[in-house]
VMD Tcl script that builds the backbone (N, CA, C; Angstrom):
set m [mol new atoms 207]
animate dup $m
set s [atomselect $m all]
$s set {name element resname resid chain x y z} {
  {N N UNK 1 A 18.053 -1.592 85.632}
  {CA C UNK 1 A 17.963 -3.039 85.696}
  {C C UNK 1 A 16.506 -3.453 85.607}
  {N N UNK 2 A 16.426 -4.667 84.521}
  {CA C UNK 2 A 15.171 -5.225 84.919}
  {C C UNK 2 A 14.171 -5.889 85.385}
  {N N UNK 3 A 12.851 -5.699 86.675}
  {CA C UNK 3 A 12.882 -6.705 87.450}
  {C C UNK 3 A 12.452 -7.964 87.021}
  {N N UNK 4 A 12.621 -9.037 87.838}
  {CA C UNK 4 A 13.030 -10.267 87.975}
  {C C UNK 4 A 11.836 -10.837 86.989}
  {N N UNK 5 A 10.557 -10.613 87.116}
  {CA C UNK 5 A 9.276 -10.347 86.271}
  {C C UNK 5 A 9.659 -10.689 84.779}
  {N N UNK 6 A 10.055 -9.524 84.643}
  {CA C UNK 6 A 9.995 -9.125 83.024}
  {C C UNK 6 A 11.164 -10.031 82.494}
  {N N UNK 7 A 12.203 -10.466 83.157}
  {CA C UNK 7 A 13.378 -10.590 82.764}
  {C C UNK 7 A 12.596 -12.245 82.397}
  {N N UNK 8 A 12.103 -12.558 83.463}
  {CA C UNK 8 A 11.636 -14.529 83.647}
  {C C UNK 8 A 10.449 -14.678 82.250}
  {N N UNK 9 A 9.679 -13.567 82.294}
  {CA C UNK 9 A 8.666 -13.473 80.891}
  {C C UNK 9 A 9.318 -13.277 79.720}
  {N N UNK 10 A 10.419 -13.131 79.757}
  {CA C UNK 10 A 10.820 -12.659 78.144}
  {C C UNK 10 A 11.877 -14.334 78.189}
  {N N UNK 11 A 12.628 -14.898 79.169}
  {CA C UNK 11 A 12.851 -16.244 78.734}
  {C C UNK 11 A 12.074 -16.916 78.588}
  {N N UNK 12 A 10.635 -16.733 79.028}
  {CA C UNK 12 A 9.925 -17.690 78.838}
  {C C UNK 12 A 9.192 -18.084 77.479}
  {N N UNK 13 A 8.629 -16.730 76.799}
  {CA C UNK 13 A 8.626 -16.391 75.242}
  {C C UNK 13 A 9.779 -17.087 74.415}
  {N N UNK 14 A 11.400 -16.636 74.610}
  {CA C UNK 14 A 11.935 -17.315 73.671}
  {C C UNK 14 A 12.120 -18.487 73.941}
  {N N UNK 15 A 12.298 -19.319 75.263}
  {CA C UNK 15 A 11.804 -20.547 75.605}
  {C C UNK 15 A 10.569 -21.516 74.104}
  {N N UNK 16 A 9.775 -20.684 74.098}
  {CA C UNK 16 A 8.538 -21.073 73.752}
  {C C UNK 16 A 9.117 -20.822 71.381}
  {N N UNK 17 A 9.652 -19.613 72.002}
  {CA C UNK 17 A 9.866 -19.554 70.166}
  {C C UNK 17 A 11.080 -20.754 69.626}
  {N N UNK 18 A 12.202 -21.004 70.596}
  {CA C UNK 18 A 13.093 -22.233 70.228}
  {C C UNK 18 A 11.746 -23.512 69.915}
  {N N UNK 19 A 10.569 -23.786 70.710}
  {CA C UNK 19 A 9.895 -24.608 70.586}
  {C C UNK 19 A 9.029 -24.739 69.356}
  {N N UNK 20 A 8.582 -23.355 69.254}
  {CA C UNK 20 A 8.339 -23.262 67.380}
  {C C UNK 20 A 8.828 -23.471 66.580}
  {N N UNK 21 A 10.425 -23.361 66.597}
  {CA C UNK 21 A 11.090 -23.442 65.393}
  {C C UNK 21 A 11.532 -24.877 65.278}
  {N N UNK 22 A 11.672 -25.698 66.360}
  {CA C UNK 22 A 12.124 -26.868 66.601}
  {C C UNK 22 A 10.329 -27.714 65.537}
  {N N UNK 23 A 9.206 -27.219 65.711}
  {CA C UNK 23 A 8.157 -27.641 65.193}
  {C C UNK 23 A 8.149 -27.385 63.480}
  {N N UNK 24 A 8.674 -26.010 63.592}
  {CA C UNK 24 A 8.617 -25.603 62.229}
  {C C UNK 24 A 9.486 -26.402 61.140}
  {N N UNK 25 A 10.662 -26.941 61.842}
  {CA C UNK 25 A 11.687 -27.389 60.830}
  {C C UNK 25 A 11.774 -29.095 61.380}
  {N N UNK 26 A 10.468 -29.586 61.856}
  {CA C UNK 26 A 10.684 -30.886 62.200}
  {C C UNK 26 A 10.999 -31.701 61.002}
  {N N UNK 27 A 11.347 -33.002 60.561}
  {CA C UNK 27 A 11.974 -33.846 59.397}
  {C C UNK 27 A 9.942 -34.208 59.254}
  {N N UNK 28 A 9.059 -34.726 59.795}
  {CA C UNK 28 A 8.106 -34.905 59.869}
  {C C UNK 28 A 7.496 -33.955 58.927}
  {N N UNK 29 A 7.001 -32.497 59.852}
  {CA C UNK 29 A 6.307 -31.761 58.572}
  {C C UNK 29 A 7.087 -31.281 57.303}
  {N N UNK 30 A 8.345 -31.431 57.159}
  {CA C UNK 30 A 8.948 -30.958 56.006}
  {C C UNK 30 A 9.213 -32.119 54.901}
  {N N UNK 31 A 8.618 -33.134 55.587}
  {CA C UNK 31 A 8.425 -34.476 54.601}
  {C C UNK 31 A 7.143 -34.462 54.297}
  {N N UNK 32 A 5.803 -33.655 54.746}
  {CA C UNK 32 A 4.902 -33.734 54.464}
  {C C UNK 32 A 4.787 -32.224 53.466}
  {N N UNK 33 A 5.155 -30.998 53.467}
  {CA C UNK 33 A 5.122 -29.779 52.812}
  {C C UNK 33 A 5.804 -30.419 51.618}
  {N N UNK 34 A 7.259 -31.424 51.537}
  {CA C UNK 34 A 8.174 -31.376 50.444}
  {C C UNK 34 A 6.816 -32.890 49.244}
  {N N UNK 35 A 6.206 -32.946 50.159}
  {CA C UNK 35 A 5.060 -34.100 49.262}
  {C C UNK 35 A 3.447 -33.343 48.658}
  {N N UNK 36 A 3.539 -32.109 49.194}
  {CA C UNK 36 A 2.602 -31.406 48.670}
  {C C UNK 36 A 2.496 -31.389 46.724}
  {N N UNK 37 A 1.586 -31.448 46.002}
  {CA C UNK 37 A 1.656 -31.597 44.429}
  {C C UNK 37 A 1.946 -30.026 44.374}
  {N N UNK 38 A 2.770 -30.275 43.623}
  {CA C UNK 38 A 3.969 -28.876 43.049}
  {C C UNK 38 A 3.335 -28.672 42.003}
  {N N UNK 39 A 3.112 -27.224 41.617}
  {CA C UNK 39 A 3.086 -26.199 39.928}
  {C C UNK 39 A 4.303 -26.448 39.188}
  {N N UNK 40 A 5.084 -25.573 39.290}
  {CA C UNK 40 A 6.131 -25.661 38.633}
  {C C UNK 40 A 7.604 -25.704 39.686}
  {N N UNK 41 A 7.333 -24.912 40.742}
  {CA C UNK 41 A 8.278 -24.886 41.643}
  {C C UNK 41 A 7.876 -25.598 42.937}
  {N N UNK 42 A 8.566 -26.683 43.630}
  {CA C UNK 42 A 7.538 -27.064 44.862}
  {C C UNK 42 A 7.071 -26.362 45.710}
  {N N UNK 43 A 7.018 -26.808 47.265}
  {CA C UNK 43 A 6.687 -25.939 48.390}
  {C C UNK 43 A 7.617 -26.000 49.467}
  {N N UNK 44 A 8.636 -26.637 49.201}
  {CA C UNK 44 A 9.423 -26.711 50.220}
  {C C UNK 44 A 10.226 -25.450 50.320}
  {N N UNK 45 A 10.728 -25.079 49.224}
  {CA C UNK 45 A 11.776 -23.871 48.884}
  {C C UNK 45 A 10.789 -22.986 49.585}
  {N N UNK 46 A 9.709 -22.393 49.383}
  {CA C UNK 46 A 8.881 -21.400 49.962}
  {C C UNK 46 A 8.275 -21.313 51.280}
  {N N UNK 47 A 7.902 -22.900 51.721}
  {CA C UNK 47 A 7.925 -23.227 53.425}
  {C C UNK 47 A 9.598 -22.948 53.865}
  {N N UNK 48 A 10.277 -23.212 53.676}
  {CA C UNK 48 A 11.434 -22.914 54.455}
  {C C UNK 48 A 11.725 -21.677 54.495}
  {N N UNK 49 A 11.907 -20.928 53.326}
  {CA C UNK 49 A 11.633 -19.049 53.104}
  {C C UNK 49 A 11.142 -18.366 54.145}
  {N N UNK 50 A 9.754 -19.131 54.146}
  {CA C UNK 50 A 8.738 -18.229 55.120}
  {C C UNK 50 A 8.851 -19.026 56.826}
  {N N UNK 51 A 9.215 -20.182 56.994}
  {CA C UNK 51 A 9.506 -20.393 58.129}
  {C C UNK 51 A 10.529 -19.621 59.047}
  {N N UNK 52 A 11.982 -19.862 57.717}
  {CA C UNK 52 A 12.682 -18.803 58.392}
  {C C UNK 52 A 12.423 -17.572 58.835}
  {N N UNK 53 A 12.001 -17.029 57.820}
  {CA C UNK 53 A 11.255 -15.563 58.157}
  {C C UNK 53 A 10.523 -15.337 59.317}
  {N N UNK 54 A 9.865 -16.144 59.790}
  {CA C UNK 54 A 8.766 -15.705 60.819}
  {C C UNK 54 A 9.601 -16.247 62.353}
  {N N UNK 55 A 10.814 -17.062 61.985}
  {CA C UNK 55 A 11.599 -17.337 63.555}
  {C C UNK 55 A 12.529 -15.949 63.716}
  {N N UNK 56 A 12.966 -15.437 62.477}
  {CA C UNK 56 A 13.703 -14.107 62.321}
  {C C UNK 56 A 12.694 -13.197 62.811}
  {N N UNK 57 A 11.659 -12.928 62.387}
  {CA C UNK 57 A 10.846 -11.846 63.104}
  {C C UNK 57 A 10.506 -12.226 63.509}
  {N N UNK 58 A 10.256 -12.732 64.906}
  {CA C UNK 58 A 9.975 -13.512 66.412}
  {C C UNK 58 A 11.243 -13.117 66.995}
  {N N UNK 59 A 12.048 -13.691 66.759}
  {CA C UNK 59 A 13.006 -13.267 67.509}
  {C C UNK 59 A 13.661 -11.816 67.184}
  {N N UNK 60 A 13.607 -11.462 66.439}
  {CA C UNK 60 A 13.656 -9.528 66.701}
  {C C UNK 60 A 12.723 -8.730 67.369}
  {N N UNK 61 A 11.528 -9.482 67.662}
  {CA C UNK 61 A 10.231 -8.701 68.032}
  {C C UNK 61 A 10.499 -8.649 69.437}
  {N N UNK 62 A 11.078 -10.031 69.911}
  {CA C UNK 62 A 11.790 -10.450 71.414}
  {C C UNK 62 A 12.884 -9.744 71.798}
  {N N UNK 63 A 13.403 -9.788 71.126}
  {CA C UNK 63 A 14.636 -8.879 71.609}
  {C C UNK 63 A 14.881 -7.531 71.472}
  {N N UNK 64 A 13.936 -6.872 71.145}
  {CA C UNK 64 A 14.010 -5.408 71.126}
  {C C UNK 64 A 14.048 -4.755 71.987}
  {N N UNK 65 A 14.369 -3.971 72.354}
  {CA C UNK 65 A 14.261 -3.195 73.993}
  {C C UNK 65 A 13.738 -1.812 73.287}
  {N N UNK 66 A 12.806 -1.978 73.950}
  {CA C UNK 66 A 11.762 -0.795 74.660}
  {C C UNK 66 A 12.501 0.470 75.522}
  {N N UNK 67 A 12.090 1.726 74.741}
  {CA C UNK 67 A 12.931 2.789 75.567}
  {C C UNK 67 A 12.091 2.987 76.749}
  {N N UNK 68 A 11.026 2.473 76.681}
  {CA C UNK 68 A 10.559 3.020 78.349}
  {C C UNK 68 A 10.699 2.083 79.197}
  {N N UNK 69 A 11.345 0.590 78.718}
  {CA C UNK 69 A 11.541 -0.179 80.333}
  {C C UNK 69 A 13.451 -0.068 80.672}
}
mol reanalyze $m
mol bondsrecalc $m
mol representation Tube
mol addrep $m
């Protein structure tokens, strides 16, 4: 079992990563990325790509368990 410590620090991290992602996918900055001047393909398709990506690895990095605790 793990103590009370570790258990309250690791909600508190994903606490904090729901709060990133809630930032990452606000209507605000994704109205400002989707107004960025586009090449050929915009930036929204590729901000959302990589946003997702980095709440996906955040939250696998969090939830991994460690064989030594």
């Amino acid at each position: 079992m793990k103590p009370s410590g570790l258990k309250s620090r690791r909600n508190e991290r994903l606490m904090a990563l729901v709060a990133i992602a809630l930032l990452l996918f606000c209507p605000p900055l994704i109205i400002v990325v989707d107004r960025l001047p586009a090449f050929s393909v915009g930036w929204l398709p590729l901000y959302l790509f990589i946003a997702w990506a980095v709440v996906i690895g955040l939250t696998a990095w969090l939830m991994e368990q460690r064989a030594g605790h």
